[in-house]
PQR file of N, CA, C, O and H, with PARSE charges and radii, in Angstrom:
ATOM      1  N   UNK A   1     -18.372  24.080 -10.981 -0.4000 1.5000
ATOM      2  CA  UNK A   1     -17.178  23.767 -11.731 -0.0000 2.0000
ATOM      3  C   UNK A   1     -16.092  23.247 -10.787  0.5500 1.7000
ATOM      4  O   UNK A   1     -16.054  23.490  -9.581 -0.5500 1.4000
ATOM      5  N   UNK A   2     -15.303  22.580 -11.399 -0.4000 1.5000
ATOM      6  CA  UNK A   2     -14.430  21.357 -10.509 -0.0000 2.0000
ATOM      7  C   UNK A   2     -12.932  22.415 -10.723  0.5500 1.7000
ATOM      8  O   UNK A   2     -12.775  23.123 -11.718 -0.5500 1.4000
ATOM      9  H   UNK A   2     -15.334  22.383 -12.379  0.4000 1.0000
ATOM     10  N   UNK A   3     -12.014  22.333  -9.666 -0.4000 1.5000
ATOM     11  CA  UNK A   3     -10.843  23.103  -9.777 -0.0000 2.0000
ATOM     12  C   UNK A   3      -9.981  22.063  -9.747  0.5500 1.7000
ATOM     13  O   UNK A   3      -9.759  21.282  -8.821 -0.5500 1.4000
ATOM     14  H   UNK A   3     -12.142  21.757  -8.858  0.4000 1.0000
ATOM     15  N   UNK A   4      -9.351  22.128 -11.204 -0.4000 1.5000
ATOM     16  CA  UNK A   4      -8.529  20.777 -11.736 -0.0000 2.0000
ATOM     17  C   UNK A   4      -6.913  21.856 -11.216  0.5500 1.7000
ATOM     18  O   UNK A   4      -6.811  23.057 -10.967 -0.5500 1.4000
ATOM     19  H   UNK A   4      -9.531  22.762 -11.956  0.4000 1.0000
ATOM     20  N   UNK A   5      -5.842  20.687 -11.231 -0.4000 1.5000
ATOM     21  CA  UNK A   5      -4.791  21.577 -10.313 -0.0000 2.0000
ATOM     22  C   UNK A   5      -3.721  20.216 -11.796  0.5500 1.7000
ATOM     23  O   UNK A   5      -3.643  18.988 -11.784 -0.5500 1.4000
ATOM     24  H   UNK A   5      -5.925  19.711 -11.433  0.4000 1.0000
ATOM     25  N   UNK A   6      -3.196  21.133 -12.689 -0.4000 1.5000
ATOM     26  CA  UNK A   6      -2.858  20.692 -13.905 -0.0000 2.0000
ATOM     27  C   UNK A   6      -1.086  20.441 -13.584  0.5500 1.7000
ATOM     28  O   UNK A   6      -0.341  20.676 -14.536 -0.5500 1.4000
ATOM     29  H   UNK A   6      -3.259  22.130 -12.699  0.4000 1.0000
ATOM     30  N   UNK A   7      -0.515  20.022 -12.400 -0.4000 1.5000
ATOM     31  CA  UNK A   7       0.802  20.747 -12.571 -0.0000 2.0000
ATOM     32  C   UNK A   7       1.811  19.228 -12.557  0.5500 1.7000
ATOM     33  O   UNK A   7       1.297  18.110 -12.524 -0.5500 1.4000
ATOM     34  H   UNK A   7      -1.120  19.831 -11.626  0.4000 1.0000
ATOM     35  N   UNK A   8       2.865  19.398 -12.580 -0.4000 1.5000
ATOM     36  CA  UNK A   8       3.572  17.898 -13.462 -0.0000 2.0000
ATOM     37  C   UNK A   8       3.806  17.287 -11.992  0.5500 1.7000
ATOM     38  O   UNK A   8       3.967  17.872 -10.921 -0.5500 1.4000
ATOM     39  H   UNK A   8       3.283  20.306 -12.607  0.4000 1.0000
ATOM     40  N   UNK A   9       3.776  16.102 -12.257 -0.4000 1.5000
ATOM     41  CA  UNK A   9       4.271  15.104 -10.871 -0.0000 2.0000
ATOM     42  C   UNK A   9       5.647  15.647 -10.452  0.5500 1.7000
ATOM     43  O   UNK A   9       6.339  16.102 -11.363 -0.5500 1.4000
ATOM     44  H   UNK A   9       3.645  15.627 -13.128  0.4000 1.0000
ATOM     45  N   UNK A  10       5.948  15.658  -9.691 -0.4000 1.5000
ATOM     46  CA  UNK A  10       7.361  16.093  -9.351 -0.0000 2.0000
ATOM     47  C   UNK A  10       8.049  15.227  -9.452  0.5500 1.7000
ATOM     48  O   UNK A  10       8.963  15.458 -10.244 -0.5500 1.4000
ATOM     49  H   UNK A  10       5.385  15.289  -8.951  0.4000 1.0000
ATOM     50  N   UNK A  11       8.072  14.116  -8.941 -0.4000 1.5000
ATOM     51  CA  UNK A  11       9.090  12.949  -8.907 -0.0000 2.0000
ATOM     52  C   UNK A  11       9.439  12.674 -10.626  0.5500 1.7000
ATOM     53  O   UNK A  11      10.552  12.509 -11.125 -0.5500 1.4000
ATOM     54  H   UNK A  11       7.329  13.929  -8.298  0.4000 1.0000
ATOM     55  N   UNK A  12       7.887  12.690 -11.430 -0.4000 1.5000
ATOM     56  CA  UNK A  12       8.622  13.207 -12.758 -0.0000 2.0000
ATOM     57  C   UNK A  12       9.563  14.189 -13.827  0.5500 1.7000
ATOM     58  O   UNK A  12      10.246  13.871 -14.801 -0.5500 1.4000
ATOM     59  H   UNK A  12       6.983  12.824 -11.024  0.4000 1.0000
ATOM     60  N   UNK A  13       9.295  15.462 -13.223 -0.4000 1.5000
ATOM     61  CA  UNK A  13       9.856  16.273 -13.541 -0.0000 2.0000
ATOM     62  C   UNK A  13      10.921  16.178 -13.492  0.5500 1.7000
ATOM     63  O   UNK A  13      11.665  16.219 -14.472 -0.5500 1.4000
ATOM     64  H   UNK A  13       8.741  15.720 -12.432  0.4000 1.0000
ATOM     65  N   UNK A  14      11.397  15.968 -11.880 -0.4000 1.5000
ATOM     66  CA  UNK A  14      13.297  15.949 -11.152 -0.0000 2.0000
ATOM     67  C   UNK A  14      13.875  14.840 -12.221  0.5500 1.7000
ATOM     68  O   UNK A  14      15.058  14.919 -12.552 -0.5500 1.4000
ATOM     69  H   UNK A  14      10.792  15.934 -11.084  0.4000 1.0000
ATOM     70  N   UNK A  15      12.892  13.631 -12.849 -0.4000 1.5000
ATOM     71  CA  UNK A  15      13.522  12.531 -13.615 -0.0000 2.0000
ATOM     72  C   UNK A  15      14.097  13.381 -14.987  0.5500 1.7000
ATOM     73  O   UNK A  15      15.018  13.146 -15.770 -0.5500 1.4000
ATOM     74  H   UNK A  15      11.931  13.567 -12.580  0.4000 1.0000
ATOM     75  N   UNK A  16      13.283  14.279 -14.906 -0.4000 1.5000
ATOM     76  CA  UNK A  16      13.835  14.517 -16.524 -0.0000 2.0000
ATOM     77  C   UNK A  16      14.920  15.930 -16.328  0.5500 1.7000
ATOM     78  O   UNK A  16      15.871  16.194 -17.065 -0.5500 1.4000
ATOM     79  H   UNK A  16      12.535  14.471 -14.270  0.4000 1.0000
ATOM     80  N   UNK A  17      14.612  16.463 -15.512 -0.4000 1.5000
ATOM     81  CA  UNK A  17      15.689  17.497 -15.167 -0.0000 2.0000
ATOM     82  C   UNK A  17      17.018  17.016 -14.764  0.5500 1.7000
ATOM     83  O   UNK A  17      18.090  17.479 -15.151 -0.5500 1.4000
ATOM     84  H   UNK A  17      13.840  16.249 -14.913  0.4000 1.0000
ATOM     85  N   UNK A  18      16.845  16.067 -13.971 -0.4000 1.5000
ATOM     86  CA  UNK A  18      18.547  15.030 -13.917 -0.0000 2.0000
ATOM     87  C   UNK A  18      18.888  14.325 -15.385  0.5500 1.7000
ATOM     88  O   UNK A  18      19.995  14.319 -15.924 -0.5500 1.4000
ATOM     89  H   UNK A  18      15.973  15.691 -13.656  0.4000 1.0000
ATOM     90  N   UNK A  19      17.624  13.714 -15.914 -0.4000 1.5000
ATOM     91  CA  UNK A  19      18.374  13.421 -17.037 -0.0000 2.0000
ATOM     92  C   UNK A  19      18.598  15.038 -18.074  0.5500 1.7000
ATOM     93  O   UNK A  19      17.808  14.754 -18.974 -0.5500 1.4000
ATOM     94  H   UNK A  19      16.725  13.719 -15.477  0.4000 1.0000
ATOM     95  N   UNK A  20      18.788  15.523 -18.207 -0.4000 1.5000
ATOM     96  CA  UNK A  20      19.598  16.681 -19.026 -0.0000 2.0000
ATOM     97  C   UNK A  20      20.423  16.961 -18.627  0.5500 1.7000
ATOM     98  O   UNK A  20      21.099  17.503 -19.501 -0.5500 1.4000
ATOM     99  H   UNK A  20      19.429  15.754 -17.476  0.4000 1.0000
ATOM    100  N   UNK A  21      21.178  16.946 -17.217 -0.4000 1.5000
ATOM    101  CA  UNK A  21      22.186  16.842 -16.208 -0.0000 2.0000
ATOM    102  C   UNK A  21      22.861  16.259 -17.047  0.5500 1.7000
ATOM    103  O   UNK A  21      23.699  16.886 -17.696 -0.5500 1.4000
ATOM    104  H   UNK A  21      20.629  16.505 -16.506  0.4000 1.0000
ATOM    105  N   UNK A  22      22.697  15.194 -17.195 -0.4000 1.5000
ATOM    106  CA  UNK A  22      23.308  13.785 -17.721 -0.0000 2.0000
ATOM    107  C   UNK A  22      23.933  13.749 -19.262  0.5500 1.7000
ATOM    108  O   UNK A  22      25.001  13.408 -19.773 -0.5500 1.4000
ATOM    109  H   UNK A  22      22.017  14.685 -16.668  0.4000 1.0000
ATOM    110  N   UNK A  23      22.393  14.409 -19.808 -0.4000 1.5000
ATOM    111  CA  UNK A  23      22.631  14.445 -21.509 -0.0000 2.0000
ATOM    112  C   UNK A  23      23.663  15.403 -21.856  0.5500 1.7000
ATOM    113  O   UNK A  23      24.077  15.555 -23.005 -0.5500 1.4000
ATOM    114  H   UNK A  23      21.526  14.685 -19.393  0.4000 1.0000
ATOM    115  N   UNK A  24      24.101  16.094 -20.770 -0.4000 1.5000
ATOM    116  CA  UNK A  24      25.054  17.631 -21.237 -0.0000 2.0000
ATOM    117  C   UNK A  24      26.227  17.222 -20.809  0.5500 1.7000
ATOM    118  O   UNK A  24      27.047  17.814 -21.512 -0.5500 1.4000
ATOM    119  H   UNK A  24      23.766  15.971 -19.836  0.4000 1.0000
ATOM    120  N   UNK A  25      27.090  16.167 -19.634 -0.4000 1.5000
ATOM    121  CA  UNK A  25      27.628  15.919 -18.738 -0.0000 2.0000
ATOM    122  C   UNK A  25      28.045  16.511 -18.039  0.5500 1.7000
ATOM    123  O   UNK A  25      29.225  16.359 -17.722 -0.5500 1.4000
ATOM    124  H   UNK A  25      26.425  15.687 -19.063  0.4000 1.0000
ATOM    125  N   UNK A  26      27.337  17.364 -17.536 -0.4000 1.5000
ATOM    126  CA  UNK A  26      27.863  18.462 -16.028 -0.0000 2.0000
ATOM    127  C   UNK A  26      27.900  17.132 -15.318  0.5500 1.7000
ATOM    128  O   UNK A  26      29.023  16.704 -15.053 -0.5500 1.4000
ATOM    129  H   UNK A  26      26.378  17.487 -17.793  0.4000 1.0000
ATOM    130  N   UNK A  27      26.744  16.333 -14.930 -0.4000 1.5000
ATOM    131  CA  UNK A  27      27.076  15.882 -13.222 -0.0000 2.0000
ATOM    132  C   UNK A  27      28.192  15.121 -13.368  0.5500 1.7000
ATOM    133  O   UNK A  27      29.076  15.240 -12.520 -0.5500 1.4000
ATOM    134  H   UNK A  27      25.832  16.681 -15.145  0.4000 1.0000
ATOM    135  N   UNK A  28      28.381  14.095 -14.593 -0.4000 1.5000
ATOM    136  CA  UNK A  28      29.769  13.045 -14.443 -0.0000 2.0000
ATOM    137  C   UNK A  28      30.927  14.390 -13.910  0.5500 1.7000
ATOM    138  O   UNK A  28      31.587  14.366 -12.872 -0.5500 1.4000
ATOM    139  H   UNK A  28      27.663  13.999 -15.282  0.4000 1.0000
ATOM    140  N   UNK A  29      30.923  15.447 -14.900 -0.4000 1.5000
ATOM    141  CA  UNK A  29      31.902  16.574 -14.990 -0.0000 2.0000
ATOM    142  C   UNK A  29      31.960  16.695 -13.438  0.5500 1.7000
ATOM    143  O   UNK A  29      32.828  15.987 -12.929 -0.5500 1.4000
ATOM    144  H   UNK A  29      30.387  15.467 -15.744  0.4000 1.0000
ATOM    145  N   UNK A  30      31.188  17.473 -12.553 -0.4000 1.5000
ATOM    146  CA  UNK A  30      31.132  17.328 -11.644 -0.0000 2.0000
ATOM    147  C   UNK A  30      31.494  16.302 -10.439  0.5500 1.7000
ATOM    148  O   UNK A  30      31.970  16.489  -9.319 -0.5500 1.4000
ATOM    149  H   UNK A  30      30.483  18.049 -12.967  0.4000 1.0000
ATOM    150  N   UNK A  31      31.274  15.697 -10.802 -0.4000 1.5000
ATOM    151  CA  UNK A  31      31.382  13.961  -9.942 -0.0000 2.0000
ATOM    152  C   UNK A  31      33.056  13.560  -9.775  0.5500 1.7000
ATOM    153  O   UNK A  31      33.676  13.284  -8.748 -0.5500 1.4000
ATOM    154  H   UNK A  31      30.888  15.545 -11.712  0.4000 1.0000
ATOM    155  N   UNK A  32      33.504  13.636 -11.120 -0.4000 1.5000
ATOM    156  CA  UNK A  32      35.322  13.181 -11.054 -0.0000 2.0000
ATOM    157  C   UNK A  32      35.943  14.975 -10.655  0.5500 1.7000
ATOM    158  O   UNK A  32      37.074  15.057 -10.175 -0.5500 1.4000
ATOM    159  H   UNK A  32      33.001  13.860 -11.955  0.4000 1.0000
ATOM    160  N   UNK A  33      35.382  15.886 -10.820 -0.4000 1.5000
ATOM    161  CA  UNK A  33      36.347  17.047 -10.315 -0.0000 2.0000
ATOM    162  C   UNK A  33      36.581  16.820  -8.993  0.5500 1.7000
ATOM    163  O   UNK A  33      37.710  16.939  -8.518 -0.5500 1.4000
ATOM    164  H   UNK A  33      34.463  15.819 -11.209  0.4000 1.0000
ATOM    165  N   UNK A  34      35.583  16.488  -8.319 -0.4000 1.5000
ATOM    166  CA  UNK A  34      35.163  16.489  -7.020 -0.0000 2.0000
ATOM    167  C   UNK A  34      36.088  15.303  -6.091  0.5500 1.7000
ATOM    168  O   UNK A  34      36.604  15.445  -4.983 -0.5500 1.4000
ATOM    169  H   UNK A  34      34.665  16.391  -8.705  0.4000 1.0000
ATOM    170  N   UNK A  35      36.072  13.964  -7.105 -0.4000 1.5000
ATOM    171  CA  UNK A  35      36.784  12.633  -6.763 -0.0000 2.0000
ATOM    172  C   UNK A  35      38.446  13.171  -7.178  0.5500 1.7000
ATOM    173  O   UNK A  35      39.313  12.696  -6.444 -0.5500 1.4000
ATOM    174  H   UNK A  35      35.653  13.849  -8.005  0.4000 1.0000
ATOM    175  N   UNK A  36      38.883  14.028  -8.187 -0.4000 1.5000
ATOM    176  CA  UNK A  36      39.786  14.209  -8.289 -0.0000 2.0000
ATOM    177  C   UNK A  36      40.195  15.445  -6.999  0.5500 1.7000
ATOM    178  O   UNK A  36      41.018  15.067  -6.164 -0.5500 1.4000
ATOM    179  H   UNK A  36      38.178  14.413  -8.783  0.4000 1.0000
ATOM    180  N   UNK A  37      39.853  16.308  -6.911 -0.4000 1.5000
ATOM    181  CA  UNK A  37      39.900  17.087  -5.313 -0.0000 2.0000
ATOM    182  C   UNK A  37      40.227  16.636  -3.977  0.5500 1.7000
ATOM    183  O   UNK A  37      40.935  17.075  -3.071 -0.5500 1.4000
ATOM    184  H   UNK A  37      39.184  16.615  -7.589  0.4000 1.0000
ATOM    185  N   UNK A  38      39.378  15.469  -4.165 -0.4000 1.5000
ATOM    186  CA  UNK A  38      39.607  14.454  -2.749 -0.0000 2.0000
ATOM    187  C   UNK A  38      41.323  13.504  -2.781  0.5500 1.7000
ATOM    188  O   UNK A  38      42.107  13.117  -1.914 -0.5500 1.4000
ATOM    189  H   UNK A  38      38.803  15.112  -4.901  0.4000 1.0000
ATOM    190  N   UNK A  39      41.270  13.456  -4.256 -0.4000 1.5000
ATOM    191  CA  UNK A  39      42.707  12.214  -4.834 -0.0000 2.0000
ATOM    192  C   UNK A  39      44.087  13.668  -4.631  0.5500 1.7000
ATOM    193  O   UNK A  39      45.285  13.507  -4.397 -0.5500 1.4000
ATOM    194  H   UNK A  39      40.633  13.770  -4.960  0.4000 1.0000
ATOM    195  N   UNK A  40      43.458  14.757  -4.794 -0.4000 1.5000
ATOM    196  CA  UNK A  40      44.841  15.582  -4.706 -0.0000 2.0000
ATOM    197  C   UNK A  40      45.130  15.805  -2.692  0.5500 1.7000
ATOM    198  O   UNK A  40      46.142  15.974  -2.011 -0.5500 1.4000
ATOM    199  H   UNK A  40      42.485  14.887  -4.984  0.4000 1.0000
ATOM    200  N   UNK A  41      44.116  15.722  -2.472 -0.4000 1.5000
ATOM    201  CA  UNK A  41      44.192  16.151  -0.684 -0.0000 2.0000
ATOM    202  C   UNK A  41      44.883  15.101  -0.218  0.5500 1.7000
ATOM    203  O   UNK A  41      45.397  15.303   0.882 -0.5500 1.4000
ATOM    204  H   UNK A  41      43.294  15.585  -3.025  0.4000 1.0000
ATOM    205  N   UNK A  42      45.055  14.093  -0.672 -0.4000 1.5000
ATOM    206  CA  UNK A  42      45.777  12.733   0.081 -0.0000 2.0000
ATOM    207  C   UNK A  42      44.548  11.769   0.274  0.5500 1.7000
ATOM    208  O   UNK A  42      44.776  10.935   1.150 -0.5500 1.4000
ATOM    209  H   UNK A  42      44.637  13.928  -1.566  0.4000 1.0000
ATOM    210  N   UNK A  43      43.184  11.647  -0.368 -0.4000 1.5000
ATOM    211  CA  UNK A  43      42.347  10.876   0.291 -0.0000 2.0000
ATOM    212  C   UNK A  43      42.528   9.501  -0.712  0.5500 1.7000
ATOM    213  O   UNK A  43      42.361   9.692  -1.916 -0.5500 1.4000
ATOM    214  H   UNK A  43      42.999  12.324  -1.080  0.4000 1.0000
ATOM    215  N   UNK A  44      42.800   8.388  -0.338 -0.4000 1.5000
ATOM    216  CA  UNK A  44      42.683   6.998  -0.763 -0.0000 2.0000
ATOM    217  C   UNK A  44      41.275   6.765  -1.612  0.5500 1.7000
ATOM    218  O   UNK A  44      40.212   6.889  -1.004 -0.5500 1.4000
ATOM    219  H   UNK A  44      42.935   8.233   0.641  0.4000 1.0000
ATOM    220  N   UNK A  45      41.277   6.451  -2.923 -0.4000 1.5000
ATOM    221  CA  UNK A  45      40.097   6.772  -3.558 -0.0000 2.0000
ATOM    222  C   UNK A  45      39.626   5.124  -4.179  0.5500 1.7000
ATOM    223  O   UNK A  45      38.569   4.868  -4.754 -0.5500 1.4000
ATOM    224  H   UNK A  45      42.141   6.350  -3.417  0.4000 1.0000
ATOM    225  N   UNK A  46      40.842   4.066  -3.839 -0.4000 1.5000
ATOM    226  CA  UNK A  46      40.601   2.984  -4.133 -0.0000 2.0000
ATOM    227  C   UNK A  46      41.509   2.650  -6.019  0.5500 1.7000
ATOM    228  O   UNK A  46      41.715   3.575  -6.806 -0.5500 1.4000
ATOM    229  H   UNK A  46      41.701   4.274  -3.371  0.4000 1.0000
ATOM    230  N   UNK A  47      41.798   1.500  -6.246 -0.4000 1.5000
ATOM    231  CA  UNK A  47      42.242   1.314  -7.382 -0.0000 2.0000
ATOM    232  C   UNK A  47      41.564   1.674  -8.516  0.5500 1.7000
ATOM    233  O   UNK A  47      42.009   2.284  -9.488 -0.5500 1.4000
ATOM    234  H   UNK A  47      41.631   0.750  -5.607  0.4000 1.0000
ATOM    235  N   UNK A  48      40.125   1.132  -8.272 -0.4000 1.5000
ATOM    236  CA  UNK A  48      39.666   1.403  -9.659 -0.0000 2.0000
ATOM    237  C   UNK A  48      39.394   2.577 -10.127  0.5500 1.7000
ATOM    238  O   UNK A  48      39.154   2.761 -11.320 -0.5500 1.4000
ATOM    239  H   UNK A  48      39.763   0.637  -7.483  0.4000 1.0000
ATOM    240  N   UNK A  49      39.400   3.719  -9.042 -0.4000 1.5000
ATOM    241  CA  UNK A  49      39.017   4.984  -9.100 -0.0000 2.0000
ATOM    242  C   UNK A  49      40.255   6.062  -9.222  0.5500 1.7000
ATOM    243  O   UNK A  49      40.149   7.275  -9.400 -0.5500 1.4000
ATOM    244  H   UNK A  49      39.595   3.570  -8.073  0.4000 1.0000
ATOM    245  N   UNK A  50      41.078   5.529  -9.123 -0.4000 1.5000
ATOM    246  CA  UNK A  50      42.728   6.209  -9.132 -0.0000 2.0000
ATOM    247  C   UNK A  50      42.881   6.004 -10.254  0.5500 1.7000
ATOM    248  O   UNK A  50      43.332   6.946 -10.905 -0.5500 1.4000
ATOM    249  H   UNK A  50      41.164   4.543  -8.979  0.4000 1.0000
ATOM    250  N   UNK A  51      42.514   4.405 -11.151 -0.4000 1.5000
ATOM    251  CA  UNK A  51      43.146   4.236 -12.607 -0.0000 2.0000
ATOM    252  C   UNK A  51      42.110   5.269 -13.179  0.5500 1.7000
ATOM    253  O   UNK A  51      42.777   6.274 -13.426 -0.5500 1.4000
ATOM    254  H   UNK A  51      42.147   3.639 -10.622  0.4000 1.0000
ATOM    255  N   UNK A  52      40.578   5.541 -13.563 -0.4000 1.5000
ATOM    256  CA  UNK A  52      40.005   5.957 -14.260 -0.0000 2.0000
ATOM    257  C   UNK A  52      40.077   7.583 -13.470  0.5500 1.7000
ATOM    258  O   UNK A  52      39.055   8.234 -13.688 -0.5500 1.4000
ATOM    259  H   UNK A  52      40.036   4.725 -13.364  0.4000 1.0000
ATOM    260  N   UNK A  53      40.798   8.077 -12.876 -0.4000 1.5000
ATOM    261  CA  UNK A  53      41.475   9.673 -12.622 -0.0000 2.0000
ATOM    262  C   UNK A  53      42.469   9.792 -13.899  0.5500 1.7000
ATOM    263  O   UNK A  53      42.450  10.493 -14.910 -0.5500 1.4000
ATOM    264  H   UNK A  53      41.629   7.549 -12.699  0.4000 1.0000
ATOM    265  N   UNK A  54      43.566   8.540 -13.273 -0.4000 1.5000
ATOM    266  CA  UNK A  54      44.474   9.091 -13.897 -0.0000 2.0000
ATOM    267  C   UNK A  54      44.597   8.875 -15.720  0.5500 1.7000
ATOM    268  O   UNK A  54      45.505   9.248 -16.463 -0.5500 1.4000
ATOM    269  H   UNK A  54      43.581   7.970 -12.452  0.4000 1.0000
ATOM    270  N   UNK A  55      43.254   8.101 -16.074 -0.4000 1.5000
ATOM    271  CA  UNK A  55      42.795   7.696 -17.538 -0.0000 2.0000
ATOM    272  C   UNK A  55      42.131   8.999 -18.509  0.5500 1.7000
ATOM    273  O   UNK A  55      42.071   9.234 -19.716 -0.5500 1.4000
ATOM    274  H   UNK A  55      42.516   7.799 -15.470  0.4000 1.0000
ATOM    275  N   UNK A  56      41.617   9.778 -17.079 -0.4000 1.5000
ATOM    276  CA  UNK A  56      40.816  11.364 -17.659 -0.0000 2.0000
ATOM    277  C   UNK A  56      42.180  12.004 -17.948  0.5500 1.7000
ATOM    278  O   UNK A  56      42.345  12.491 -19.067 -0.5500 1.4000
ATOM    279  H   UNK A  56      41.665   9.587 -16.098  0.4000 1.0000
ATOM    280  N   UNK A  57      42.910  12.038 -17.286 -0.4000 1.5000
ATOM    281  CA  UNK A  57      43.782  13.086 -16.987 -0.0000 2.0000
ATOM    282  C   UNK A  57      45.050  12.867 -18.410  0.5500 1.7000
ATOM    283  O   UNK A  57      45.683  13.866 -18.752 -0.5500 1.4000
ATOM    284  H   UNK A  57      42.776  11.642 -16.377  0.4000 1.0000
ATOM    285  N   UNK A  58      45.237  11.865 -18.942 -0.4000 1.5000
ATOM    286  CA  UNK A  58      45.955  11.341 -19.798 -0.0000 2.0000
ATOM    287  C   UNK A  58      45.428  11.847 -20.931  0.5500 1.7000
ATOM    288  O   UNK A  58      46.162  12.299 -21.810 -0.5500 1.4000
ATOM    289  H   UNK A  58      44.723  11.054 -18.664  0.4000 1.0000
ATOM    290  N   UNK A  59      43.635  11.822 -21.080 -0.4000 1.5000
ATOM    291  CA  UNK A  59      42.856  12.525 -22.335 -0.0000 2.0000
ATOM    292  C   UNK A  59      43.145  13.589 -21.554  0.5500 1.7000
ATOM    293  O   UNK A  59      44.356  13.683 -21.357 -0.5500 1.4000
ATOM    294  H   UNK A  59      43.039  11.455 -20.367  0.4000 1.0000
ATOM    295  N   UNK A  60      42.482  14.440 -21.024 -0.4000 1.5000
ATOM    296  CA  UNK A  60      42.495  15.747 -21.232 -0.0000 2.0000
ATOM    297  C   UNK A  60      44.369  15.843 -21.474  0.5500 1.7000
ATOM    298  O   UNK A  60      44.614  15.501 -22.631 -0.5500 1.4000
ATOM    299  H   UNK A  60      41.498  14.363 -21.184  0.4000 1.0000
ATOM    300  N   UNK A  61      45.120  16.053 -21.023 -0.4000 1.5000
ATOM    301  CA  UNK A  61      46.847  16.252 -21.637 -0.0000 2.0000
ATOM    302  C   UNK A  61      47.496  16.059 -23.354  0.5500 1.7000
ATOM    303  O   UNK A  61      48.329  16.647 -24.044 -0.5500 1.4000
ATOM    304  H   UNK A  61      44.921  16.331 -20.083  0.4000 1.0000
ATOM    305  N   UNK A  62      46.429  14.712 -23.549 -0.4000 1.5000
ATOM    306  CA  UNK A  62      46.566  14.258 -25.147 -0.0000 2.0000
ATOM    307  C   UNK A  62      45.485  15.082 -25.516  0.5500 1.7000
ATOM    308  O   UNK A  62      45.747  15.310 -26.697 -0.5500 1.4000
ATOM    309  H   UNK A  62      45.753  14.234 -22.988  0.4000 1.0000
ATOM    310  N   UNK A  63      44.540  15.616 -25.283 -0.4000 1.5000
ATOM    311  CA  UNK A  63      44.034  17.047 -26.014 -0.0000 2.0000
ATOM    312  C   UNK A  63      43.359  17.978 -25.877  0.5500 1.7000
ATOM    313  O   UNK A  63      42.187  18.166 -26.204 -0.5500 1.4000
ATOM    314  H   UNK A  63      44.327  15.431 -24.324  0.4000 1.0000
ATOM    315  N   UNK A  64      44.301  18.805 -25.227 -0.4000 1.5000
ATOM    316  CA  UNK A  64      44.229  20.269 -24.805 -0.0000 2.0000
ATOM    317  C   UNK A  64      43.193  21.006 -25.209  0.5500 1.7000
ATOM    318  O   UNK A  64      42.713  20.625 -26.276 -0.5500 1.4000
ATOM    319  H   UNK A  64      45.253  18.652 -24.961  0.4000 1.0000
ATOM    320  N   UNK A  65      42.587  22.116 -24.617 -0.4000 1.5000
ATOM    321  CA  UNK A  65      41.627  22.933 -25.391 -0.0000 2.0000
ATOM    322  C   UNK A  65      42.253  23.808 -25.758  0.5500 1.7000
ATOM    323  O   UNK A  65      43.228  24.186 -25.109 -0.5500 1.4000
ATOM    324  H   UNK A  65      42.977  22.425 -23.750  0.4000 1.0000
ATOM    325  N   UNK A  66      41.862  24.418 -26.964 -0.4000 1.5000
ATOM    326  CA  UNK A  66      42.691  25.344 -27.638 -0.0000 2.0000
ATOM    327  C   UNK A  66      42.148  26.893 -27.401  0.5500 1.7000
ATOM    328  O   UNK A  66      41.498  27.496 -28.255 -0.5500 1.4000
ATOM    329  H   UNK A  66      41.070  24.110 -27.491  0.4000 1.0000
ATOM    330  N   UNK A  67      42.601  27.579 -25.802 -0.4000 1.5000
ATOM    331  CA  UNK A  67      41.807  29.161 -25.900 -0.0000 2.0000
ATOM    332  C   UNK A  67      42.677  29.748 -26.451  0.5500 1.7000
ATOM    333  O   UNK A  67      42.538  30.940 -26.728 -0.5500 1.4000
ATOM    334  H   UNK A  67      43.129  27.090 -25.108  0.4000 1.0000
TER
END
């Protein structure tokens, strides 16, 4: 008898485990906290990345979560 080794490609798996990352938006979530962290320390983040900070930051203010 042949010993079959049944287990998922990995490089596939990580594809679909990042994409649920994605489908939930932790990593974007993640990604601008992180760019916004760097924009509060004094780090130069570039124009286009300063306007779409300060574009989040305008939604989240226009609507608050309600705890």
């Amino acid at each position: 008898m042949s010993h079959r080794d049944l287990t998922k490609d990995p490089i596939d798996s990580r594809r679909h485990a990042y994409e649920k990352l994605e489908t939930g938006g932790a990593a974007q979530e993640a990604i601008f906290e992180a760019f916004q962290m760097l924009a509060n320390q004094g780090f130069v983040l570039g124009d286009k990345m300063e306007d779409v900070l300060s574009r989040r930051q305008a939604i989240k203010a226009s609507r608050p979560k309600n705890h």
